[in-house]
PDB file of N, CA, C and O in Angstrom:
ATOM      1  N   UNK A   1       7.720 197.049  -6.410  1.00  0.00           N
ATOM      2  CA  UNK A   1       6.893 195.925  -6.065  1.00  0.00           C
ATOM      3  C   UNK A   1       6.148 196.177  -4.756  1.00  0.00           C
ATOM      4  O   UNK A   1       4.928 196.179  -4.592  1.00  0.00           O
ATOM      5  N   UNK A   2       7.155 196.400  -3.812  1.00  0.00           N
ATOM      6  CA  UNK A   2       6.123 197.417  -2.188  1.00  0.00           C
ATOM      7  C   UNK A   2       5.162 198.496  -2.828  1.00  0.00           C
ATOM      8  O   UNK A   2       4.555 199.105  -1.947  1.00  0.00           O
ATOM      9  N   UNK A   3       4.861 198.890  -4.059  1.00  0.00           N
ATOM     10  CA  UNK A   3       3.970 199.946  -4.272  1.00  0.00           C
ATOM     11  C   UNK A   3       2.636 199.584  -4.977  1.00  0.00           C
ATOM     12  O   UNK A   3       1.670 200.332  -5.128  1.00  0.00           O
ATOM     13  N   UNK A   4       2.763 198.301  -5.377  1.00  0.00           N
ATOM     14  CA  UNK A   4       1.290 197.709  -5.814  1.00  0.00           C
ATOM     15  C   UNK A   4       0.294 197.552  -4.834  1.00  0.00           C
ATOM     16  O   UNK A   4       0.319 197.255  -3.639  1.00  0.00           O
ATOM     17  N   UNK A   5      -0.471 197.789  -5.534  1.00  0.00           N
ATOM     18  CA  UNK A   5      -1.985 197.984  -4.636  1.00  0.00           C
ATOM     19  C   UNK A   5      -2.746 196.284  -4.311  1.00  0.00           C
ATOM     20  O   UNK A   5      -3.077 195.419  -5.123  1.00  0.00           O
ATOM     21  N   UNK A   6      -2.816 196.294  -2.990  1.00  0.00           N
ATOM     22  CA  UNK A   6      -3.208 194.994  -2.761  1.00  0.00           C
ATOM     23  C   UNK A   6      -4.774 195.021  -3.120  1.00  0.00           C
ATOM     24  O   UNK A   6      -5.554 195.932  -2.845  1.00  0.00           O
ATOM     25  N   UNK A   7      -5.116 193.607  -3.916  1.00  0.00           N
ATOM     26  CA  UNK A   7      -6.867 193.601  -3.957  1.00  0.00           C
ATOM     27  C   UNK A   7      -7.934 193.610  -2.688  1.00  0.00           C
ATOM     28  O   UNK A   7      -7.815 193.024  -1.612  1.00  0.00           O
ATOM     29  N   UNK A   8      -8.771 194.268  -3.047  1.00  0.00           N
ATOM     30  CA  UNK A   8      -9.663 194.047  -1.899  1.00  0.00           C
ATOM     31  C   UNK A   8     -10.090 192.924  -0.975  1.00  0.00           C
ATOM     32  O   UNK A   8     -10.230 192.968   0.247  1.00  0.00           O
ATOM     33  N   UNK A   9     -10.298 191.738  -1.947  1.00  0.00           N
ATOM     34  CA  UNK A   9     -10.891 190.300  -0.737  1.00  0.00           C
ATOM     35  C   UNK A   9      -9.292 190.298  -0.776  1.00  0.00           C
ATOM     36  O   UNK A   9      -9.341 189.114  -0.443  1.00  0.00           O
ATOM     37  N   UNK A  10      -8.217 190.489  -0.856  1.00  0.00           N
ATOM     38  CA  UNK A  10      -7.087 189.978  -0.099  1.00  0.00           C
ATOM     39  C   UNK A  10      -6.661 190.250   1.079  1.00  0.00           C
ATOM     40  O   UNK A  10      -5.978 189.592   1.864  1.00  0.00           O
ATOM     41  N   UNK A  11      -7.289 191.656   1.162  1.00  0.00           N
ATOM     42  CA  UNK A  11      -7.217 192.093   2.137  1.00  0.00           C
ATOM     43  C   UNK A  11      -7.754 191.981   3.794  1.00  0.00           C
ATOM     44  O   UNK A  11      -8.870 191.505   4.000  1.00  0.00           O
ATOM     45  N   UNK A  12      -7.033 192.372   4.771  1.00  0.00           N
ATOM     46  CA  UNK A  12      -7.474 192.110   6.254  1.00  0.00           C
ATOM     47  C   UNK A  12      -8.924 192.865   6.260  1.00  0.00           C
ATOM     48  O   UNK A  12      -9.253 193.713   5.431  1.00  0.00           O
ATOM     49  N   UNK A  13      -9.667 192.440   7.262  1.00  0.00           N
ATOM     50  CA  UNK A  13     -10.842 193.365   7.783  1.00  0.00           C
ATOM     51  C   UNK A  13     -10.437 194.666   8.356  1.00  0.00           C
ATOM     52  O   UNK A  13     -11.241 195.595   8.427  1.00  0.00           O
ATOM     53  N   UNK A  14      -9.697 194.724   8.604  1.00  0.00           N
ATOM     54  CA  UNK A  14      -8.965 196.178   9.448  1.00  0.00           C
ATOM     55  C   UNK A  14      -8.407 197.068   8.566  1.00  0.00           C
ATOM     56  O   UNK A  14      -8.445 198.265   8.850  1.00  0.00           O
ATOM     57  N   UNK A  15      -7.773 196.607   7.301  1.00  0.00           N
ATOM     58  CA  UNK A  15      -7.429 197.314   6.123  1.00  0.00           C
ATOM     59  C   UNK A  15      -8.559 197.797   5.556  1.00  0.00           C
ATOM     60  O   UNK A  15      -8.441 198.802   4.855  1.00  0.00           O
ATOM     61  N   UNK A  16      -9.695 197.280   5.709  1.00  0.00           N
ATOM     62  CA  UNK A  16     -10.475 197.685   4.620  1.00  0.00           C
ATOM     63  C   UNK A  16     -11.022 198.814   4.699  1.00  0.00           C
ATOM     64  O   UNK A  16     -11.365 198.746   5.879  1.00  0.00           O
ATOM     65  N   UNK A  17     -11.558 200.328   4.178  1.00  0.00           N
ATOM     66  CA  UNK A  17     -12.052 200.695   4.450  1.00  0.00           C
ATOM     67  C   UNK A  17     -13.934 201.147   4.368  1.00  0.00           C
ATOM     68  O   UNK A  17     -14.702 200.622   3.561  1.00  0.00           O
ATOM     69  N   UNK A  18     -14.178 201.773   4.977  1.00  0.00           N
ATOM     70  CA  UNK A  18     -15.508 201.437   4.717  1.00  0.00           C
ATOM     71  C   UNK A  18     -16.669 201.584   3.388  1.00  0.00           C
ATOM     72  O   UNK A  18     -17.765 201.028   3.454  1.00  0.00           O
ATOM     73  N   UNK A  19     -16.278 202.345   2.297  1.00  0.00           N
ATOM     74  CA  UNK A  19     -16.872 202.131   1.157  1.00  0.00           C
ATOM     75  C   UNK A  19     -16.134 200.980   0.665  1.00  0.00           C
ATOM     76  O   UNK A  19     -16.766 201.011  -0.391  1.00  0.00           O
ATOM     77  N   UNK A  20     -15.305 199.930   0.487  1.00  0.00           N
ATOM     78  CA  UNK A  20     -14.831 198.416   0.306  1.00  0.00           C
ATOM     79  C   UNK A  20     -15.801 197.657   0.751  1.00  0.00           C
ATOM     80  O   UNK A  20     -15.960 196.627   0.096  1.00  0.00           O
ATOM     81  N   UNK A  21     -16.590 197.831   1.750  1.00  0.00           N
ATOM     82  CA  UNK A  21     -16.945 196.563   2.801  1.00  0.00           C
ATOM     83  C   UNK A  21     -17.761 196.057   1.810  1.00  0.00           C
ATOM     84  O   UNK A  21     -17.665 194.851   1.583  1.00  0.00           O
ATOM     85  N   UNK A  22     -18.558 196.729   1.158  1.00  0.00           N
ATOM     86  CA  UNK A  22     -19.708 196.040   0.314  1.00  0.00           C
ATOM     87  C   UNK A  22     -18.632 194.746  -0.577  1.00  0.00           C
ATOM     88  O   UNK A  22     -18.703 193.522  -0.461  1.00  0.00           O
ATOM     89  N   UNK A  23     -17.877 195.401  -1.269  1.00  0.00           N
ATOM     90  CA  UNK A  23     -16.987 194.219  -2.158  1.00  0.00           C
ATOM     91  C   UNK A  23     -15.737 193.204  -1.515  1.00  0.00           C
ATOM     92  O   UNK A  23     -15.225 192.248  -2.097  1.00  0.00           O
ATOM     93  N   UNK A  24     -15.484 193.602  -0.442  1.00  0.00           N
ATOM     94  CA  UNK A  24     -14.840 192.688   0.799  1.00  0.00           C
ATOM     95  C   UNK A  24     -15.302 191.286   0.808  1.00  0.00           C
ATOM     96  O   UNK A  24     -14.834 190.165   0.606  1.00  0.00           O
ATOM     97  N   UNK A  25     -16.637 191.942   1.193  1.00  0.00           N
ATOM     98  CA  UNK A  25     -17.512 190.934   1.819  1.00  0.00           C
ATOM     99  C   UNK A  25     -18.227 189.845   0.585  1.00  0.00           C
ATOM    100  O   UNK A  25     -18.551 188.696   0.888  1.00  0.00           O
ATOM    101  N   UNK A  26     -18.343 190.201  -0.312  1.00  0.00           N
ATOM    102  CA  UNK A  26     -18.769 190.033  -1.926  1.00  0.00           C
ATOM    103  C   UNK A  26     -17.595 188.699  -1.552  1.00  0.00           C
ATOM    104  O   UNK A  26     -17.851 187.540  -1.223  1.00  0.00           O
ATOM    105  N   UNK A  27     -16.605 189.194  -1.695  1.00  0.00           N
ATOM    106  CA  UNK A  27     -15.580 188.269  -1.941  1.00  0.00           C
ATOM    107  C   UNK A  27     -15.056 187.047  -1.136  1.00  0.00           C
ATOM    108  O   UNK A  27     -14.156 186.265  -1.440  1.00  0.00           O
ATOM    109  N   UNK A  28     -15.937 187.084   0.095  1.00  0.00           N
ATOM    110  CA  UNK A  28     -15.470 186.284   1.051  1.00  0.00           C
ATOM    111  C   UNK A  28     -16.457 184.750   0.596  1.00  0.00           C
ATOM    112  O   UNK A  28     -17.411 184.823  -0.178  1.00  0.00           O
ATOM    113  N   UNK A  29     -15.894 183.125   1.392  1.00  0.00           N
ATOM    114  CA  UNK A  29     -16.255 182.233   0.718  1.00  0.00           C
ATOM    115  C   UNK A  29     -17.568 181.950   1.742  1.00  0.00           C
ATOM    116  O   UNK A  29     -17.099 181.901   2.879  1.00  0.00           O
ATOM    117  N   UNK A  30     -18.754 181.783   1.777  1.00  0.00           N
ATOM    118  CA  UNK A  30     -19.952 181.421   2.905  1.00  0.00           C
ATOM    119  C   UNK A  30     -20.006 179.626   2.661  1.00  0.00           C
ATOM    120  O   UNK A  30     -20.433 178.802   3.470  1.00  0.00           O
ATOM    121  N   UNK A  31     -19.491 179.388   1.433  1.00  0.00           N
ATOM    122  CA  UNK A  31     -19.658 177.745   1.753  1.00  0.00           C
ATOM    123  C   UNK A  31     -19.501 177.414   3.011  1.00  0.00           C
ATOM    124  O   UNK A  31     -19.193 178.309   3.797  1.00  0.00           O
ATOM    125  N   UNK A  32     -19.676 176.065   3.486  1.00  0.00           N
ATOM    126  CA  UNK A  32     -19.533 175.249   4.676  1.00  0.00           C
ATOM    127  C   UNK A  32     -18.152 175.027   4.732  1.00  0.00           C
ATOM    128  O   UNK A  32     -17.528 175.562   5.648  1.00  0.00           O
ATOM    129  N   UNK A  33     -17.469 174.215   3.778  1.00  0.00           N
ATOM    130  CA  UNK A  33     -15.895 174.295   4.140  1.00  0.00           C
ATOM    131  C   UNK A  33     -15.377 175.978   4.289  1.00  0.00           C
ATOM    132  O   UNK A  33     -14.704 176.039   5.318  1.00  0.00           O
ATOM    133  N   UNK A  34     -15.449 177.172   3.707  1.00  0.00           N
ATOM    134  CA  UNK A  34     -15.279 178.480   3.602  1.00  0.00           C
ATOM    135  C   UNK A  34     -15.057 178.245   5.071  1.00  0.00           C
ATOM    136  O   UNK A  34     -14.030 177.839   5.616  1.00  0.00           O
ATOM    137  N   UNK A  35     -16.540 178.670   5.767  1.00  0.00           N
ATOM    138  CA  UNK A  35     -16.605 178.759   7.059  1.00  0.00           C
ATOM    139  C   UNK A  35     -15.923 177.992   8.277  1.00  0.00           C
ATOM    140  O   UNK A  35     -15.405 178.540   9.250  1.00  0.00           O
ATOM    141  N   UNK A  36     -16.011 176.721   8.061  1.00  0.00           N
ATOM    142  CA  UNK A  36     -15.263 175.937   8.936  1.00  0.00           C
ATOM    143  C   UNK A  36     -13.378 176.409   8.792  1.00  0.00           C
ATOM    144  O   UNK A  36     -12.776 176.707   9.824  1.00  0.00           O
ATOM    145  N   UNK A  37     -12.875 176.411   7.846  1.00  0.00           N
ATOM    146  CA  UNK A  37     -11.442 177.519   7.296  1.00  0.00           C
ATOM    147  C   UNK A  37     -11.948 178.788   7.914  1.00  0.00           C
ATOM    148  O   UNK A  37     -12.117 178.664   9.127  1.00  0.00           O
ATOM    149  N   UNK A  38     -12.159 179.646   7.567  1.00  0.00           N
ATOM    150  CA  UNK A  38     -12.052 180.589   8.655  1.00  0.00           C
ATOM    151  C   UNK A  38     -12.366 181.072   9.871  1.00  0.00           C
ATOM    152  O   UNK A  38     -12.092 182.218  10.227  1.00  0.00           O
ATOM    153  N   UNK A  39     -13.140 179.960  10.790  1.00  0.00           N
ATOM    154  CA  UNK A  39     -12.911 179.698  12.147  1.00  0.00           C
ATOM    155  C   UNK A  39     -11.578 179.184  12.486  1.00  0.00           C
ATOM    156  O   UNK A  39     -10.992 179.731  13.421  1.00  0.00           O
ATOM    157  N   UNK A  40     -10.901 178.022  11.744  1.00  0.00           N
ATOM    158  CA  UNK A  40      -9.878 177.795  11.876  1.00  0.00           C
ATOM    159  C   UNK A  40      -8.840 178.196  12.182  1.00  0.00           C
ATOM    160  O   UNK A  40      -8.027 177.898  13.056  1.00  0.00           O
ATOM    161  N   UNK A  41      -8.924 179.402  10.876  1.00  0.00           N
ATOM    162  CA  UNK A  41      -7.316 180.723  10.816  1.00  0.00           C
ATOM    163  C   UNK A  41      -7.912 181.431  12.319  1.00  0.00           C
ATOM    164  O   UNK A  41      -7.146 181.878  13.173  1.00  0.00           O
ATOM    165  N   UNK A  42      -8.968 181.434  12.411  1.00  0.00           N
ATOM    166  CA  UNK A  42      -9.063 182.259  13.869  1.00  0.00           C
ATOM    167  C   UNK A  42      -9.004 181.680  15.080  1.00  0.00           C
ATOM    168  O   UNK A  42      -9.088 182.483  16.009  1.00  0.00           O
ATOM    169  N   UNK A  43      -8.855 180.229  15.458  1.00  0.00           N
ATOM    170  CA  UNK A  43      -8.498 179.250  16.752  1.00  0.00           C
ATOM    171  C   UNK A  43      -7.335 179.188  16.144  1.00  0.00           C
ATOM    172  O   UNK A  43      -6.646 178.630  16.998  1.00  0.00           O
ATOM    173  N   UNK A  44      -6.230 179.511  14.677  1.00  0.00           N
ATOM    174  CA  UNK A  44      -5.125 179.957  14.995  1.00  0.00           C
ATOM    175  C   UNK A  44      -4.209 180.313  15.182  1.00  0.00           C
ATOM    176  O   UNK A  44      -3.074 179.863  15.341  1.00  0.00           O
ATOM    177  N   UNK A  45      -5.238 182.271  15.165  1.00  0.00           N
ATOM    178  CA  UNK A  45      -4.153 183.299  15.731  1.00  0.00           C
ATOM    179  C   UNK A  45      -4.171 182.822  16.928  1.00  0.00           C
ATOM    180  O   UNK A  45      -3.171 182.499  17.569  1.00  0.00           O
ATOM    181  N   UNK A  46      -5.765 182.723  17.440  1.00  0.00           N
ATOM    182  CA  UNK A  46      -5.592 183.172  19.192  1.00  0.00           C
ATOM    183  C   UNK A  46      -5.186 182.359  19.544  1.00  0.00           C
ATOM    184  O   UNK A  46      -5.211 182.452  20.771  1.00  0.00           O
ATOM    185  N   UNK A  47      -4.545 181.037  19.105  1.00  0.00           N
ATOM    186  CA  UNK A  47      -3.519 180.181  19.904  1.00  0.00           C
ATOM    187  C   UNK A  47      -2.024 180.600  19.891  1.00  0.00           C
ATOM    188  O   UNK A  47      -1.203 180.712  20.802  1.00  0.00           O
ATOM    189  N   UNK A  48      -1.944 180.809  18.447  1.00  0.00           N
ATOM    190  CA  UNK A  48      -0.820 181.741  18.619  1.00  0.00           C
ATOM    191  C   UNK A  48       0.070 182.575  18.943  1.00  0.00           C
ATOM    192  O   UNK A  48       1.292 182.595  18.796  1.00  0.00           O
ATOM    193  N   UNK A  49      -1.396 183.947  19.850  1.00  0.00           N
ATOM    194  CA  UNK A  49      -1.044 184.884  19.763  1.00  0.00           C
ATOM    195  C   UNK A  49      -0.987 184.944  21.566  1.00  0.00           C
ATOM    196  O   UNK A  49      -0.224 185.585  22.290  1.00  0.00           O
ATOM    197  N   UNK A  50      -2.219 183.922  21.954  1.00  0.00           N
ATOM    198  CA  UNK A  50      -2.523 184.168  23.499  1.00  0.00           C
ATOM    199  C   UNK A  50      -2.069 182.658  23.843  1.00  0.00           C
ATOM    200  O   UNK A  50      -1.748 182.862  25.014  1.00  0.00           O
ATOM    201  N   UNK A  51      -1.868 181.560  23.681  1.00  0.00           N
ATOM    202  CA  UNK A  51      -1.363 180.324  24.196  1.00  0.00           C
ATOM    203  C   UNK A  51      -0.303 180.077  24.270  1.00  0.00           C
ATOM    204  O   UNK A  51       0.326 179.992  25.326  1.00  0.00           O
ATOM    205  N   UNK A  52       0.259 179.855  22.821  1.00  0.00           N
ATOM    206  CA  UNK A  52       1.254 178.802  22.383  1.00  0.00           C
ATOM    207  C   UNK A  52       2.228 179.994  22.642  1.00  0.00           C
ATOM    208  O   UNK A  52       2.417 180.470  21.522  1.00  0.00           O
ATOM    209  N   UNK A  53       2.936 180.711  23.546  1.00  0.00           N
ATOM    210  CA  UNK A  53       3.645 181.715  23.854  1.00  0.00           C
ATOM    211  C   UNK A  53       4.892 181.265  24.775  1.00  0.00           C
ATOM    212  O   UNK A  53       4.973 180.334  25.575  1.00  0.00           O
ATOM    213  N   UNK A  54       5.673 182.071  24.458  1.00  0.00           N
ATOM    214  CA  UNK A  54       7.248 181.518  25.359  1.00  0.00           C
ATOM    215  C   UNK A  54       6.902 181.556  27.087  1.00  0.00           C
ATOM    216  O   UNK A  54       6.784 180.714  27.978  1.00  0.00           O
ATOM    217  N   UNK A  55       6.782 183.701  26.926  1.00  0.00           N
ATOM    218  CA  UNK A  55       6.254 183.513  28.481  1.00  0.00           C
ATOM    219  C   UNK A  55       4.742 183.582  28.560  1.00  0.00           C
ATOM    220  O   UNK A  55       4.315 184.546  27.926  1.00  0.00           O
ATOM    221  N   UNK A  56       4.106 183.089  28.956  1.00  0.00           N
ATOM    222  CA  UNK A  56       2.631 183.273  28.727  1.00  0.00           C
ATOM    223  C   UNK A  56       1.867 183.655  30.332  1.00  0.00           C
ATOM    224  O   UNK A  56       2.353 183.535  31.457  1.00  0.00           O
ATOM    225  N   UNK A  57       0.836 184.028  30.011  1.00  0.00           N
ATOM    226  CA  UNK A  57       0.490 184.493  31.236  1.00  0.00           C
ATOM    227  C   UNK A  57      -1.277 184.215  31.204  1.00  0.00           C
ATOM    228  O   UNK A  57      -1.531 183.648  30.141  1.00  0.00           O
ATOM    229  N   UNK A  58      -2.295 184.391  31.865  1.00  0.00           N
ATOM    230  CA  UNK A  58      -3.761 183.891  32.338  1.00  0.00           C
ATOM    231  C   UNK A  58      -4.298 184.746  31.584  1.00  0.00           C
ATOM    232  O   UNK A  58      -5.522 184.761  31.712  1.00  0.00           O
ATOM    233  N   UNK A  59      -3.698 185.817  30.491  1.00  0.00           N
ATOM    234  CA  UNK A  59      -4.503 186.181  30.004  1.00  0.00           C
ATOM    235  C   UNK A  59      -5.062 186.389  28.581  1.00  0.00           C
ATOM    236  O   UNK A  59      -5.508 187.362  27.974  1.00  0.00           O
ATOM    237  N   UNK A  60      -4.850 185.010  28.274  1.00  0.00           N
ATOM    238  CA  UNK A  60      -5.858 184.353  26.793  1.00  0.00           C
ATOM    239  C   UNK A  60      -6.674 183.100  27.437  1.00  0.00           C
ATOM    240  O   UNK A  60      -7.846 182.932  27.102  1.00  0.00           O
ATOM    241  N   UNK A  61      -6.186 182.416  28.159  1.00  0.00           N
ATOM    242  CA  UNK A  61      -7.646 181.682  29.123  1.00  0.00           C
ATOM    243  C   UNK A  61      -8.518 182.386  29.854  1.00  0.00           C
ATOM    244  O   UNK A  61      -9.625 181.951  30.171  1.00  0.00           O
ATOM    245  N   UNK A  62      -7.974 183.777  30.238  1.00  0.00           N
ATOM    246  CA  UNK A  62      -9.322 184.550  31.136  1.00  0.00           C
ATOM    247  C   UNK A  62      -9.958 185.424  30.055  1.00  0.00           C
ATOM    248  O   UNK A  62     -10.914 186.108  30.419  1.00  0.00           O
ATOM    249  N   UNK A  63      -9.609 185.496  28.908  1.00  0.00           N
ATOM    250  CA  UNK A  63     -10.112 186.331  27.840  1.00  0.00           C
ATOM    251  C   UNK A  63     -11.113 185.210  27.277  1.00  0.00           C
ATOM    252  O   UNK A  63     -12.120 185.565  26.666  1.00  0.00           O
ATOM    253  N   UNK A  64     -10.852 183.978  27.469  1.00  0.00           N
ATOM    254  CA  UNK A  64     -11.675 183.094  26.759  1.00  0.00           C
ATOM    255  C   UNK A  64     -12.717 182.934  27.358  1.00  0.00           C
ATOM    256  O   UNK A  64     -13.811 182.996  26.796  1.00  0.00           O
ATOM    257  N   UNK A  65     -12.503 182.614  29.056  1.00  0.00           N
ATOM    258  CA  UNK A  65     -13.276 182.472  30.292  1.00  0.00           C
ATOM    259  C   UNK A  65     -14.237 183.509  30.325  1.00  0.00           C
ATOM    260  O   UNK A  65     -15.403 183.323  30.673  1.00  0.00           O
ATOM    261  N   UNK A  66     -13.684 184.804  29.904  1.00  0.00           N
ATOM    262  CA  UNK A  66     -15.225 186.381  30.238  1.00  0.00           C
ATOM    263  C   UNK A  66     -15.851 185.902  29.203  1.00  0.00           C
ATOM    264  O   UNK A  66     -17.072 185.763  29.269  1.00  0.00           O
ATOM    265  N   UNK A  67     -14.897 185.428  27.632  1.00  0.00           N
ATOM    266  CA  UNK A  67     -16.216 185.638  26.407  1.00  0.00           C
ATOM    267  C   UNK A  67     -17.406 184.847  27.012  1.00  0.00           C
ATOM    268  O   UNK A  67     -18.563 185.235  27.173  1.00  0.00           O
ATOM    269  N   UNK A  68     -16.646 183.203  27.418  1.00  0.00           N
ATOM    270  CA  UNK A  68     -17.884 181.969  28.097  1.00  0.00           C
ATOM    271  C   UNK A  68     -18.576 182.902  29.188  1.00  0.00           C
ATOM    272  O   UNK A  68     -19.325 183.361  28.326  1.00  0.00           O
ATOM    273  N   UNK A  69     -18.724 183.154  29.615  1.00  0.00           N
ATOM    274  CA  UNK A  69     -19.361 183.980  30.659  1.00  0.00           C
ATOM    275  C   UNK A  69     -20.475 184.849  30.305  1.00  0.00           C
ATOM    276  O   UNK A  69     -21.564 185.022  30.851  1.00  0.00           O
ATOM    277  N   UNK A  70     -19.829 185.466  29.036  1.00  0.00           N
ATOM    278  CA  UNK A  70     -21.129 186.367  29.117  1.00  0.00           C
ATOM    279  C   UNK A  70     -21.834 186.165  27.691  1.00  0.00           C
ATOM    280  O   UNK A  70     -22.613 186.965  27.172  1.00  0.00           O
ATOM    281  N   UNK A  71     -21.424 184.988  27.181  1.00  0.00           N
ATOM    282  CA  UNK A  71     -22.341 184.385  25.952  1.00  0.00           C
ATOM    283  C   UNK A  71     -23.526 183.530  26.770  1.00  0.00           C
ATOM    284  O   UNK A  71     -24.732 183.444  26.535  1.00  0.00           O
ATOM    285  N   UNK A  72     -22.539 182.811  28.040  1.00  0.00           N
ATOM    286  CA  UNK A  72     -23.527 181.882  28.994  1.00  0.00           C
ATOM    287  C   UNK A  72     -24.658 183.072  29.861  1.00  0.00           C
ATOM    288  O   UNK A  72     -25.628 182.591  30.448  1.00  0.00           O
ATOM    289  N   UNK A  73     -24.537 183.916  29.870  1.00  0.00           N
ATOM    290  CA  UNK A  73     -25.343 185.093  30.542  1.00  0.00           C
ATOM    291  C   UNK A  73     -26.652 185.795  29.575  1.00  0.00           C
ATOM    292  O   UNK A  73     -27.708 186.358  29.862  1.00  0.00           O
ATOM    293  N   UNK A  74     -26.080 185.493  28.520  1.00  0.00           N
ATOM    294  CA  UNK A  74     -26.884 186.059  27.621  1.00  0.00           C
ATOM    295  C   UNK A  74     -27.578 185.020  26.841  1.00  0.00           C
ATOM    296  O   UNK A  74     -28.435 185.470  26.081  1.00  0.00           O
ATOM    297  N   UNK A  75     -27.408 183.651  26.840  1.00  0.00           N
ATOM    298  CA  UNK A  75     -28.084 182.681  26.487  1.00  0.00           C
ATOM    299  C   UNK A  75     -29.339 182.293  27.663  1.00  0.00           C
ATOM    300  O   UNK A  75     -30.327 181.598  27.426  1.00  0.00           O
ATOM    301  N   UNK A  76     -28.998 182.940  28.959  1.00  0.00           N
ATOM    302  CA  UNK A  76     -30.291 182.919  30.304  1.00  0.00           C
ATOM    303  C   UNK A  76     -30.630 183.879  30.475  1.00  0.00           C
ATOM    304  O   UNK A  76     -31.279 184.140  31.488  1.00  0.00           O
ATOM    305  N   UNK A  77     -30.387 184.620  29.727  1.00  0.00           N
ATOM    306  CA  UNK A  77     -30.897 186.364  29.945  1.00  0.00           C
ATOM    307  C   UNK A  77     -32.442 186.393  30.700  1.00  0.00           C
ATOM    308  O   UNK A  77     -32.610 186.766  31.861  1.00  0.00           O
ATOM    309  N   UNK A  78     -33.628 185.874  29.699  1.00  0.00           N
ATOM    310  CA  UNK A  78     -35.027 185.546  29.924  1.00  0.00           C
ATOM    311  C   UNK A  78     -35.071 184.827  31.000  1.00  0.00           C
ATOM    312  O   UNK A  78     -35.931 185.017  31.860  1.00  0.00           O
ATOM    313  N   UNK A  79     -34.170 183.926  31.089  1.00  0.00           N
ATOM    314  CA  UNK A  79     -34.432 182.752  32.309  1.00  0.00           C
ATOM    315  C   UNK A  79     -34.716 183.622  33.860  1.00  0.00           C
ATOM    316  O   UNK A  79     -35.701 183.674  34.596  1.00  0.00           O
ATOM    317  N   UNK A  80     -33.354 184.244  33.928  1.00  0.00           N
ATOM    318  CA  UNK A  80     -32.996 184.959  34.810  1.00  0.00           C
ATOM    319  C   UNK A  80     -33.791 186.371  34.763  1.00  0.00           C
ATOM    320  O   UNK A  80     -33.300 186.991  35.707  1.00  0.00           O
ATOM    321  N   UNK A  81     -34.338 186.836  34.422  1.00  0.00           N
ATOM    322  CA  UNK A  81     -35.450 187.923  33.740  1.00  0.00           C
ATOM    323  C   UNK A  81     -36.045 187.707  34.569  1.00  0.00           C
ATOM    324  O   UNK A  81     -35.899 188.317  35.628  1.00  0.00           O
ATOM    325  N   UNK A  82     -37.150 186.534  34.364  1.00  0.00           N
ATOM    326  CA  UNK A  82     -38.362 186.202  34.321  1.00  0.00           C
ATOM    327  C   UNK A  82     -38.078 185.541  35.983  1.00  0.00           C
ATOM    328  O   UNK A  82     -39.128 185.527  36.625  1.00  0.00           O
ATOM    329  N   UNK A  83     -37.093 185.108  36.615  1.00  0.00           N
ATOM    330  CA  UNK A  83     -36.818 184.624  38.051  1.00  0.00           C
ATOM    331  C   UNK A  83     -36.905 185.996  38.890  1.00  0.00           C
ATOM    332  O   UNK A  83     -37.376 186.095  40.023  1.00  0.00           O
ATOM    333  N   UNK A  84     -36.319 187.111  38.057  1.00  0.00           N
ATOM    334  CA  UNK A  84     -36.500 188.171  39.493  1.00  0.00           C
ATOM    335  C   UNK A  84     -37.709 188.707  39.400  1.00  0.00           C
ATOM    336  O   UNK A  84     -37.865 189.451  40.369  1.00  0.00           O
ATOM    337  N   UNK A  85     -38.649 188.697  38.707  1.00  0.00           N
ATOM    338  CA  UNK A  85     -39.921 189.361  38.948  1.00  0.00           C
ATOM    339  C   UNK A  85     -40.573 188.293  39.706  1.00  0.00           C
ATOM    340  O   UNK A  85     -41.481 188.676  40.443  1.00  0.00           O
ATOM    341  N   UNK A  86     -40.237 186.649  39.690  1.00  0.00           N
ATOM    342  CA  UNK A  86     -41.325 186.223  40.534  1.00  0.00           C
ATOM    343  C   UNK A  86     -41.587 186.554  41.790  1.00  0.00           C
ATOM    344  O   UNK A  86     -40.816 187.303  42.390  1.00  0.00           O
ATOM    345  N   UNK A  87     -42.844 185.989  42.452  1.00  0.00           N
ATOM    346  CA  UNK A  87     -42.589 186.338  44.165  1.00  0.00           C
ATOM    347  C   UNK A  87     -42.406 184.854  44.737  1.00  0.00           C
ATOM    348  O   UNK A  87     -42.627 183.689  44.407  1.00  0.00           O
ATOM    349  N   UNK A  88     -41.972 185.457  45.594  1.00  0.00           N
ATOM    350  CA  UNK A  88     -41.577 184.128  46.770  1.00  0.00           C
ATOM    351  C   UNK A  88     -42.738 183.867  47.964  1.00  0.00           C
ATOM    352  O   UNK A  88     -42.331 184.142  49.093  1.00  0.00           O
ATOM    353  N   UNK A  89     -43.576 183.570  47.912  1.00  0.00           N
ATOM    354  CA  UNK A  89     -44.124 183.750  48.895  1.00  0.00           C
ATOM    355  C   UNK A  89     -45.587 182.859  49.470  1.00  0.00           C
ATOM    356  O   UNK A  89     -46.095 183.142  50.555  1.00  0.00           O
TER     357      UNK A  89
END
């Protein structure tokens, strides 16, 4: 029974290898509920894995804190662009 071959969409993204991806991905659900479910399973591992922990430590809030950081950096990218070429004067 450990020797059956698991199906492809059952499978993790990390299992898969790369001639799969085409039928992986085939298999995955894009509906609106789909999507909202698998954001879900993913707020939670990382609560799981980085929060909700016996001893826990700053680093799944500072892992969360760099992502905010540099999504917020890259959402002013232009802003901030376009501020250092002006002149001051």
């Amino acid at each position: 029974m450990a020797d059956r071959p698991v199906p492809i969409v059952e499978k993790r993204l990390m299992d898969v290898k790369l001639g799969e991806l085409g039928t992986w991905i085939g298999g995955r659900d894009f509906t609106p509920n789909g999507i909202i479910a698998s954001i879900r399973r993913g707020h939670d591992r990382y609560y799981n894995k980085y929060i909700n922990v016996k001893k826990g430590g700053i680093g799944g809030v500072a892992m969360l804190l760099a992502g905010y950081i540099a999504i917020s950096y890259l959402w002013e990218y232009d802003h901030i662009k376009h501020d250092r070429w002006r002149k001051y004067h």
